[in-house]
N, C-alpha and C positions, 0 to 999 in steps of 0.2 A: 446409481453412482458406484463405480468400482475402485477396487485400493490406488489404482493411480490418482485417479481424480481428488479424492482424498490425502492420498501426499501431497498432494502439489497445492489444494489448501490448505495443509499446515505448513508448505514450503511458504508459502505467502504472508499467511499470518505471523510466521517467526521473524519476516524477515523486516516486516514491512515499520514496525517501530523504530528499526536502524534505518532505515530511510527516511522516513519523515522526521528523523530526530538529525540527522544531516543535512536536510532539507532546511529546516526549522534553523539552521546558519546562517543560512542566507536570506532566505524567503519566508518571514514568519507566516504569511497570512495565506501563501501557498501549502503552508505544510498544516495550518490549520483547516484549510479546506478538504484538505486529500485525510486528514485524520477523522470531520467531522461525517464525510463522506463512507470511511472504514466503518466507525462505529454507528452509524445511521443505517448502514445497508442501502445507499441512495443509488450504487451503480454494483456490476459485476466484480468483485474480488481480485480479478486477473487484471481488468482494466484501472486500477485505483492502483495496482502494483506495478503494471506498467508505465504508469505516466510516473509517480514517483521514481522508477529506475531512468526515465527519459528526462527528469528534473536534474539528476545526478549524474549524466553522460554529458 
């Protein structure tokens, strides 16, 4: 693992409670799955962050 790869999961992780907490507006039961999933480790980190930023486009 090198220092990018390492930014870009704390780019992830900082970002990603302001999106599911925007999410969580609209979608309660979407933004509980995409959180239950974060804090689970059920999928990849990028992939939980990108469908949250595609929930919010």
């Amino acid at each position: 693992m090198n220092f990018h790869h390492i930014k870009k999961l704390a780019e992830y992780n900082g970002q990603l409670p302001k999106l599911i907490s925007e999410i969580s507006k609209k979608d309660a039961q979407k933004a509980f799955a995409l959180l239950e999933d974060w804090a689970n480790h059920k999928r990849p980190l990028k992939e939980i962050y990108d469908e949250a930023r595609g929930e919010l486009a």
